[in-house]
N, C-alpha and C positions, 0 to 999 in steps of 0.2 A: 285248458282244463280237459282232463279226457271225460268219453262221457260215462252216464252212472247211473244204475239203476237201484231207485228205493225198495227195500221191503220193508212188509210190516213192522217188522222186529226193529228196522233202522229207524221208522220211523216213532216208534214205541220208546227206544232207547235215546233218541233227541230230544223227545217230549216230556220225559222224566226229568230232564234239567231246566226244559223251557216252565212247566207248570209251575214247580214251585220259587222259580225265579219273578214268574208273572206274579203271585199272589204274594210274595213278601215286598217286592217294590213296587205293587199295586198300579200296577201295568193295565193298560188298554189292548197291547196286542205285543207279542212278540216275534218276532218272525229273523227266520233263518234262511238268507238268501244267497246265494254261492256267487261267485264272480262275474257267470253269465249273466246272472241275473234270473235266474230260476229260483222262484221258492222251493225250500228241502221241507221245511214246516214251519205251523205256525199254532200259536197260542193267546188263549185273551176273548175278552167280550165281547170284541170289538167287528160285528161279522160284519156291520155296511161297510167296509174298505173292499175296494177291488186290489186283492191281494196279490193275482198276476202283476198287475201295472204297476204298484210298491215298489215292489220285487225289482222289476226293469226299470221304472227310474230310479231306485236307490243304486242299484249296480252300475247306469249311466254318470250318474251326481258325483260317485264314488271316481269313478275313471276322471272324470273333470277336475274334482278336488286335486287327485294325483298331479294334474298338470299346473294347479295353482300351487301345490306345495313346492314342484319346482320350480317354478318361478321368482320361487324366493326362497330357495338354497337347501331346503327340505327335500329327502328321497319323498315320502307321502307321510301324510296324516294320516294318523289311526284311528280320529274317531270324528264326527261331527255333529254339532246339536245344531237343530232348529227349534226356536220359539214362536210359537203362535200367541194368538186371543185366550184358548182355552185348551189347545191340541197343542202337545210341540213332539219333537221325534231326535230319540239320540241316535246313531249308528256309529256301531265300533266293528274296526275288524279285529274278528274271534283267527283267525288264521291266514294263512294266501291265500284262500282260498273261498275264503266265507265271511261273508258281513252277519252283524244281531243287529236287526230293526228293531228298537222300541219304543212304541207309541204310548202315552200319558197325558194325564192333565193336572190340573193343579190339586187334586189330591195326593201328591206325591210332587219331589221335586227332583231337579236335575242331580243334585249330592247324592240323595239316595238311590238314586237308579245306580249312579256309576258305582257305588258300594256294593250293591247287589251283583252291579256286572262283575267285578272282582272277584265274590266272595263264590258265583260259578264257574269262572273261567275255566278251573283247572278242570271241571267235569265235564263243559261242552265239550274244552278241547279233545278230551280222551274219548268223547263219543264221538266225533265227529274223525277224529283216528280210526276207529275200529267200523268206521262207516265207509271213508274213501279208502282206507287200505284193503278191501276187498278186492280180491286177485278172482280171474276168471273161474280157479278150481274149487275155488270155498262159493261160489253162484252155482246154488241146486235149482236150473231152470228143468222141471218135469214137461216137456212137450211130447208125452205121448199120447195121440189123441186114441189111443183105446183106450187111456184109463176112464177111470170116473171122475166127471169134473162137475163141481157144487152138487153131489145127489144124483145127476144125470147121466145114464148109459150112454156114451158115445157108441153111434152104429153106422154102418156102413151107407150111404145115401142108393137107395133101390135105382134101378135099371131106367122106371119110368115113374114118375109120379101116379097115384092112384087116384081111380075116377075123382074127377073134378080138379085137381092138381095141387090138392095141398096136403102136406102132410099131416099121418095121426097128430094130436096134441099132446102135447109134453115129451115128444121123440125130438131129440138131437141129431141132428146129421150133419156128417163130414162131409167133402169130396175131397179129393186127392188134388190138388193142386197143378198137376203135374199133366194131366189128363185134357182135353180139349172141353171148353166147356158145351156145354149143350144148348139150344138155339132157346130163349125167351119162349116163354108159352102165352099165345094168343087168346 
């Protein structure tokens, strides 16, 4: 998988299908986690999960399943449910590229989740298109450190630091990267 960088707007646009997916199949958490097993996003009430590590073992469990569906004659499984006590977790794959985590409990059931996941499919899929099909020339990265970034004048880092060696407050300073840096101040 090559790699990818989110913006807002990607992330804005995946979240419009995740929300109200979440609230009509009365979802605990939804999450969108690609191959390597990086979260893209996520949605849901549900903020005590540590969403990283979801993320990476579902994308591990996922590579493991592949090898148990071959085992028994299947290229891979599309989707898998786990049931708990009160938590259970369906995951389908939305694309090659991308698992949907979703987490529930018994105020909702397995039928309806998977109904919901159907009745979004067609829109993750097209956002989640116009998210990895980004070519390097449609990426506006702005790296000029003269401009103005959040409010603040970017300015040139002075020669020497001014009595006592810290700078005015609320001045941003560059240095040139490029340039040797200068010895720590004692």
């Amino acid at each position: 998988m090559k790699d990818m960088i989110l913006f807002p707007e990607d992330i804005e646009r995946l979240d419009s299908v995740l929300v109200p997916l979440t609230q009509k199949a009365n979802l605990l958490l939804a999450a969108l986690i690609n191959k390597d097993g990086r979260i893209l996003t996520s949605q849901g009430p549900l903020v005590t999960v540590d969403i990283v590590s979801l993320a990476a073992l579902v994308a591990g469990s996922s590579a493991s399943t592949i090898a148990i569906a071959q085992l028994i004659g299947e290229t891979e499984f599309c989707a898998m449910y786990q049931q708990g006590k009160s938590r259970h977790i369906y995951i389908t794959s939305v694309d090659n590229d991308t698992f949907l985590g979703l987490v529930f409990d018994d105020r909702t059931n397995i039928d309806r989740v998977k109904v919901f996941v159907r009745q979004f499919e067609r829109q993750l899929t097209e956002a989640l298109v116009q998210v990895y099909n980004k070519t390097e020339d449609m990426v506006d990265l702005d790296l000029d450190m003269n401009s103005v970034l959040f409010g603040a004048h970017l300015t040139a880092a002075p020669a020497a630091p001014p009595a006592g060696g810290q700078q005015p407050a609320g001045e941003v300073v560059y240095m040139d990267m490029n340039q040797k840096m200068p010895p720590p101040i004692k």
